[in-house]
C-alpha positions in Angstrom: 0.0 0.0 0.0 0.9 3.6 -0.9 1.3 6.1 2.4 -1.3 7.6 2.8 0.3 10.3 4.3 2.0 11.6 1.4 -1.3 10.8 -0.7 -3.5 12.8 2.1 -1.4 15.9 0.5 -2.1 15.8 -2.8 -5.3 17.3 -2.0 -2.9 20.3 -0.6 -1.4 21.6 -3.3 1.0 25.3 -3.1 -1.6 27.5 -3.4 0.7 30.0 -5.5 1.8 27.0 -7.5 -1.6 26.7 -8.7 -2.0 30.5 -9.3 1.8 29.8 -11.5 0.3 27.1 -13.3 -2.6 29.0 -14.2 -1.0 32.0 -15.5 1.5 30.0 -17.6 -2.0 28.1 -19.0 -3.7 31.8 -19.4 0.0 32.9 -20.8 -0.4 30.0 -24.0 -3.7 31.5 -24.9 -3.4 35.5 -24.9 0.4 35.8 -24.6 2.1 35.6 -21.3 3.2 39.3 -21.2 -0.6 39.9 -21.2 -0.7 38.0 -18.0 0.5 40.4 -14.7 1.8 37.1 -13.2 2.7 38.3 -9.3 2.3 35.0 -8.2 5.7 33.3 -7.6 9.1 34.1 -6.6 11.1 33.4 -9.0 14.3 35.7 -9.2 13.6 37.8 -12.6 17.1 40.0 -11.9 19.8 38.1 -14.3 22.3 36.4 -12.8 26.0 38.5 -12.4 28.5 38.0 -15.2 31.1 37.4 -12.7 29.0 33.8 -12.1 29.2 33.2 -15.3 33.5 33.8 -15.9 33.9 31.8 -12.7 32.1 28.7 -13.9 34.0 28.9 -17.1 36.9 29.3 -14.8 36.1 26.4 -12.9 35.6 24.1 -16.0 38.7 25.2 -17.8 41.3 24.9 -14.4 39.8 22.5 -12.1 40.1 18.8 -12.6 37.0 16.7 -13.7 37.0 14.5 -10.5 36.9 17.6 -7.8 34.3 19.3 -10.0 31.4 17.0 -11.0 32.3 13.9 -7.9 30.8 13.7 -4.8 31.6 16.5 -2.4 32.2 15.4 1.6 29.1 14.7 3.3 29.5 18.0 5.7 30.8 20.1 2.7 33.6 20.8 0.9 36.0 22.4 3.4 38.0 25.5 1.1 34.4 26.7 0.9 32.9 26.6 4.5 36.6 28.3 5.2 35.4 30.7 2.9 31.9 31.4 4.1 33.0 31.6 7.9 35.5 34.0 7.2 33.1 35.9 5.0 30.2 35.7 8.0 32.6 36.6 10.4 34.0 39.8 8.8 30.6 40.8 7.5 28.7 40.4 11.2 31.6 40.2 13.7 30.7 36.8 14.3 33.5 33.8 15.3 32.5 30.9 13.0 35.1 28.3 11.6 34.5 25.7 9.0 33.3 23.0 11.6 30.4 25.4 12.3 29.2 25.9 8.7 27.2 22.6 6.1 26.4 23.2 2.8 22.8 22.7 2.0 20.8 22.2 -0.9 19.8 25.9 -0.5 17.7 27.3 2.5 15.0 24.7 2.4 18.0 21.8 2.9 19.2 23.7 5.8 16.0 24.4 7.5 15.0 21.0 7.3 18.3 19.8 9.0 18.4 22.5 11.6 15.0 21.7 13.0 15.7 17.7 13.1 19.3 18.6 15.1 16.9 20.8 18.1 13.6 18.9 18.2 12.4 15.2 18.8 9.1 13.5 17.8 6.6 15.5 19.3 8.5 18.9 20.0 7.2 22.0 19.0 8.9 25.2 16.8 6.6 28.4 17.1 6.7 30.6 13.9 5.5 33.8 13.3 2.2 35.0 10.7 2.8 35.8 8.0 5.0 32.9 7.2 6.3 30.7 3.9 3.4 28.5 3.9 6.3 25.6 2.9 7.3 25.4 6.8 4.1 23.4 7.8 5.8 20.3 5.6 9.3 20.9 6.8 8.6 20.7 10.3 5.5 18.3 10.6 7.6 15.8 8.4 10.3 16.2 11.0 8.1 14.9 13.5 7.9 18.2 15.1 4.4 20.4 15.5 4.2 23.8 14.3 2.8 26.9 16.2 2.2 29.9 14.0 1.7 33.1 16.4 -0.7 35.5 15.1 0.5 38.3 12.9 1.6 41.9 14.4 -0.9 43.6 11.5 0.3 46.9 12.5 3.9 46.7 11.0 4.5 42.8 10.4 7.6 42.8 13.3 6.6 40.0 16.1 3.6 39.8 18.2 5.2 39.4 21.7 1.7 39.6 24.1 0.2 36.1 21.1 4.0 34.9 21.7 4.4 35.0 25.3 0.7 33.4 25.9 1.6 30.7 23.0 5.4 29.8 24.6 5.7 26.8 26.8 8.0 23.7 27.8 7.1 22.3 24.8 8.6 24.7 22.4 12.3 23.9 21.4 12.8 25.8 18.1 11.4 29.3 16.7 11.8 30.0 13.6 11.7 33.3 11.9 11.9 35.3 8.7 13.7 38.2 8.3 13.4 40.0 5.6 10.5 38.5 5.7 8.2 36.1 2.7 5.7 37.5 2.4 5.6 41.0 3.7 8.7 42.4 3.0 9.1 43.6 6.7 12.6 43.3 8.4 12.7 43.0 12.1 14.9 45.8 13.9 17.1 45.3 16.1 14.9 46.4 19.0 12.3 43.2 17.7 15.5 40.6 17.4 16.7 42.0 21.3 13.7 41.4 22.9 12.9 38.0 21.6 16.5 37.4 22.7 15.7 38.5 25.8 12.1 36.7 26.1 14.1 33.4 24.7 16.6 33.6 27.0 14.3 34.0 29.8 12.1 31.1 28.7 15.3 28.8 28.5 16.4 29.4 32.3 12.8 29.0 33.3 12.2 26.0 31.1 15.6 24.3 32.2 16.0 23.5 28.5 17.7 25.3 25.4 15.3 26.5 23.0 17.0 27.0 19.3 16.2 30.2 17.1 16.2 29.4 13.2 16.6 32.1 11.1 16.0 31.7 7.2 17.7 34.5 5.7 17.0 33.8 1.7 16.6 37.5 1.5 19.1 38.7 3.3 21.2 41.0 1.1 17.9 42.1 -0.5 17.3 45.0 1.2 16.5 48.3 0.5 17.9 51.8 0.7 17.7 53.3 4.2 16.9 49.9 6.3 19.0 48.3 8.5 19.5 44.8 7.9 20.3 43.0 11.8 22.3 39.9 11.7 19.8 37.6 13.7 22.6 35.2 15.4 24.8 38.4 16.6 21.6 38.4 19.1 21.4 35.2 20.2 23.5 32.0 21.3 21.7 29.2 20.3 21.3 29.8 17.1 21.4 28.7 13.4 21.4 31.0 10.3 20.1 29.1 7.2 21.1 30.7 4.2 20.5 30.3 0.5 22.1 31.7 -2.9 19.1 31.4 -4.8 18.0 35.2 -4.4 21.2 37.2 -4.0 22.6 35.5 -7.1 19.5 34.8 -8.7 20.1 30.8 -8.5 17.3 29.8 -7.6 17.6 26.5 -10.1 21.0 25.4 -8.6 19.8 24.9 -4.8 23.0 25.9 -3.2 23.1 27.5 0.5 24.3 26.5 4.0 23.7 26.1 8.0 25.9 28.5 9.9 25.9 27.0 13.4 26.4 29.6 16.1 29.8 28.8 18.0 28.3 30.1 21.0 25.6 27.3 21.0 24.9 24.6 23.2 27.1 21.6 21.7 27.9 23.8 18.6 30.1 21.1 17.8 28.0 18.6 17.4 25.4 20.1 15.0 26.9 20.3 11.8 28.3 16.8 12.3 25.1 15.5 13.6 23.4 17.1 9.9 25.8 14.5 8.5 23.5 12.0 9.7 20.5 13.4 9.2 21.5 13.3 5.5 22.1 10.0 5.4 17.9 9.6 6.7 15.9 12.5 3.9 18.7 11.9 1.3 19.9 15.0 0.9 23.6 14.5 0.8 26.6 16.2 -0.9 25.2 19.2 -2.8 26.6 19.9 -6.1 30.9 20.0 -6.0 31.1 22.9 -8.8 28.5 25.2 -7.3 30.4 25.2 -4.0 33.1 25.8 -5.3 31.4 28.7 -7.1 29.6 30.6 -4.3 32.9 30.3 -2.7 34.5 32.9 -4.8 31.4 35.4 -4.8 30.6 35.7 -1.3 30.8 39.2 -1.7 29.1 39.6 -4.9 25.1 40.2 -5.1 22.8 40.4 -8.0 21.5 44.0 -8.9 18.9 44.5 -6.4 18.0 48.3 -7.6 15.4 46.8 -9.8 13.5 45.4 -7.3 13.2 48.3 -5.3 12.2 50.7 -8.5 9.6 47.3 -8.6 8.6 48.0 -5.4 8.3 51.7 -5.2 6.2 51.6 -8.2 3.7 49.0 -7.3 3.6 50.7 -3.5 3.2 53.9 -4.6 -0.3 52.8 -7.0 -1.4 50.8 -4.3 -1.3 53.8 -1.8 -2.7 56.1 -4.6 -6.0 53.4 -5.0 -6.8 54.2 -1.1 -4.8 49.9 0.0 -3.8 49.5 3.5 0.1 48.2 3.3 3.0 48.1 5.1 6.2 49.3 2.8 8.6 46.8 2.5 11.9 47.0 4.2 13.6 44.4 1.4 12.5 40.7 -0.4 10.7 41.4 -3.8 7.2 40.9 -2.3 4.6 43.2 -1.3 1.5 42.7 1.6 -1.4 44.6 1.1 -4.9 43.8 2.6 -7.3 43.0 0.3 -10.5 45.2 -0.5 -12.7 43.1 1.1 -13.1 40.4 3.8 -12.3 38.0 1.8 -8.9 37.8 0.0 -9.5 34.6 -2.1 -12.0 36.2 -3.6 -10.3 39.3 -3.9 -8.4 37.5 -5.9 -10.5 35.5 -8.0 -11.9 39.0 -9.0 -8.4 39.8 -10.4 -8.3 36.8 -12.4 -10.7 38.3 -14.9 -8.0 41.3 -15.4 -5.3 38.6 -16.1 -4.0 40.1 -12.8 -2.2 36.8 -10.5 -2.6 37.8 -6.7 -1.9 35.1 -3.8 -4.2 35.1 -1.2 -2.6 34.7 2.3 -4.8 32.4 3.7 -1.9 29.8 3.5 0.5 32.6 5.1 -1.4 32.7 8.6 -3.2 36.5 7.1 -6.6 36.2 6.1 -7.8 38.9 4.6 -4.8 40.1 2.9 -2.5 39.0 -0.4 0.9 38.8 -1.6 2.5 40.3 -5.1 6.0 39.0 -6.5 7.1 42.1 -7.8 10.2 39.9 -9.5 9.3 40.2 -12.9 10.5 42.9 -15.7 9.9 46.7 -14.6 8.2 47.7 -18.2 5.6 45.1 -17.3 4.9 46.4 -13.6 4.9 50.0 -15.6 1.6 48.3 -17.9 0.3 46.2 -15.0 -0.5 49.4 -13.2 -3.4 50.8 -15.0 -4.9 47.0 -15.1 -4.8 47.7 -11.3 -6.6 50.7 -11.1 -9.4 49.7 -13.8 -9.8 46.2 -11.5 -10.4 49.0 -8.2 -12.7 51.1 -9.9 -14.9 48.3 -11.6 -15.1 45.9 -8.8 -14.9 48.0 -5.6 -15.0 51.7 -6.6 
C-alpha cells in the first residue's frame, strides 16, 4: 500500500503554484506578457556576469574528479573556510569551517536544523505571516508547528500572542527576516527582545530553545533599512542561508547552515546534519557550485530593480486608497485585500489577467501577496490594469 500520508497531501497543493500554473496556462492563450503574473518568486534580476567567468573558470582549471564527484558529506572544506570568514567579517561573528554545512539551498538547511533541536513531538513556534512551505518541513520532521498571530500593525513579532503561545514544549522558533511574504525586516529592538524573552524562557524551562533564522533574502534589502544579523543576538542559534536570491540561483539549490559557536554543543550540530542526511537523502550538494559561491561571497545580483519594482507597485497601491506596510527588502509586497475575503479578492483579479496570492496559507486572512520579481516595463503596464480592477469591482 501507498502512504497515505503523502497521498493525504495531494489534495494540498501550493496555493501559488496553482496560481503559476494557471498563468503559464492563461499565458499560451493571450500571450504571457498579457498576464500580470505576481504569483511566484522566481528571481527575474539576471544572474552577475562574474557567475558566469567563474564557472567557465572552474571548467577550464579544475580537474573533472573535484568538480562533478561527490563532495564530503558536511561540505567541501576550502568553501565553509570561505563562508566563515566571510560571516565573520561581515557580522563580527566567530564561526570556523566545523560550524558551517552546505545545504541544498535554505529549504536543505532548514530542514536539517529543526531535526538537530527537536524530537518527535516537540514543538517550533513561527511567526504570521509565514512561507506557507514550513508546515511540511517541520510536521515531516516529526515536530508540531505553532504559528503566532500576525503583528498587522507593521509585520515585526507579536510578543503579548508569543508569550501566551510559549511553553516547555517549544524547542525551536523560527523566523523570517526579511521576511516572505511581507517584505518587513525585524529591527534590532524586535531581534533584542525576543532574545531577551528566549533567554528567559530557557532558564525557566531548564532547556535550550534553538532560534532558526531563514535569511534567503538577506542581502535584498533596501535603501535606508538596517539589515540585523539575527545570530549576533542570540547564542543558540542557526542561520540558514540560500544563494538562490542574492545570485538569482534559484535552479542550482545551493546555500548552507551556519551554526552559532556560542551554542549549546555547537560542535556537534553540523556533524550531527551529516546524519540526518544519510535519513531525507539529501547528501553532498553539487561540488562545482560550492566551489562557485565560494569565490562570490561578496558579490550580489543587482537588487536596484526590485526596489524601482517596489516603489512603483507601493506607490499605486497607496494612490487606490490599500492598507500596506512598505517593505523594508525581499521582492514581495503585503497589502490587505478590498474586502473580507482575500481569495475572492483575488478571484476578481483573475478576470483582469491580474495573478494575486491570497494569504490564507500565510497565517493573514484577509490580505495577499505580489512578486514584484518580474521585468519593470511590465509592472509600468500592470498598473493601469490595477486601477481599472479598483474602480470596476470596488469603486
Amino acid at each position: 500500500m501507498i502512504s497515505q500520508h503523502y497521498k493525504s497531501m495531494l489534495s494540498g497543493k501550493s496555493v501559488i503554484r496553482e496560481l503559476a500554473e494557471f498563468a503559464s496556462t492563461r499565458g499560451q492563450e493571450i500571450g504571457y506578457e498579457n498576464v500580470f503574473d505576481y504569483s511566484l518568486g522566481n528571481p527575474s534580476v539576471p544572474v552577475p556576469e562574474i557567475l558566469r567567468e567563474t564557472m567557465l573558470g572552474l571548467l577550464k582549471d579544475k580537474p573533472s574528479k573535484e568538480l562533478h564527484g561527490y563532495s564530503p558529506s558536511l561540505g567541501i572544506m576550502s568553501v565553509k573556510e570561505k563562508v566563515a570568514a566571510s560571516l565573520n567579517q561581515r557580522f563580527r561573528m566567530n564561526y570556523q569551517a566545523n560550524h558551517i554545512f552546505m545545504t541544498s539551498a535554505a529549504a536543505g538547511a532548514i530542514a536539517h536544523a529543526v531535526r538537530c533541536v527537536t524530537a518527535s513531538g516537540d514543538q517550533v513556534l513561527t511567526f504570521a505571516p509565514f512561507f506557507p512551505e514550513y508546515a511540511p518541513y517541520i510536521s515531516l520532521s516529526g515536530a508540531e508547528l505553532k504559528i503566532v498571530p500576525a503583528d498587522v500593525d507593521g509585520f515585526q513579532i507579536n510578543f503579548s500572542h508569543l508569550e501566551q503561545m510559549i511553553n516547555e514544549k517549544v524547542m525551536a522558533v523560527l523566523v523570517n527576516t526579511p521576511n516572505n511574504p511581507s517584505g518587513v525586516v525585524y529591527t534590532s529592538d524586535t531581534l533584542r527582545k525576543l532574545a531577551d524573552l528566549l533567554y528567559a524562557k530557557q532558564k525557566e524551562y531548564g532547556h535550550d530553545i534553538f532560534l532558526i533564522s531563514d535569511e534567503p533574502y538577506r542581502e535584498i534589502v533596501f535603501s535606508g533599512v538596517e539589515t540585523p544579523y539575527v545570530s549576533s543576538f542570540y547564542d543558540n542559534s542557526i542561520s540558514c542561508y540560500s544563494y538562490s536570491k542574492s545570485l538569482s540561483l534559484p535552479g542550482e539549490r545551493i546555500g548552507y547552515l551556519a551554526v552559532n559557536p556560542a551554542s549549546t554543543d555547537a560542535d556537534l550540530i553540523v556533524p550531527m546534519c551529516g546524519q540526518i542526511s544519510r535519513g531525507i537523502g539529501h547528501n553532498c550538494p553539487a561540488s562545482i557550485m560550492q566551489f562557485a559561491v565560494a569565490e562570490l561571497l561578496d558579490v550580489f545580483c543587482d537588487i536596484g530593480i526590485y526596489e524601482t519594482n517596489m516603489n512603483l507597485v507601493y506607490d499605486e497601491l497607496m494612490t487606490l486608497g490599500f492598507t500596506c506596510t512598505k517593505p523594508g527588502g525581499t521582492f514581495y509586497i503585503f497589502p490587505k485585500a478590498l474586502e473580507e475575503d482575500a481569495k475572492i479578492f483575488c478571484r476578481k483579479a483573475l478576470k483582469y489577467d491580474l495573478i494575486l496570492v491570497p494569504a490564507d496559507s500565510f497565517g493573514c486572512p484577509g490580505y495577499f501577496r505580489m512578486a514584484y520579481c518580474i521585468d519593470t516595463e511590465k509592472v509600468k503596464r500592470s498598473l493601469p490594469v490595477i486601477r481599472r480592477f479598483v474602480k470596476e469591482e470596488y469603486q
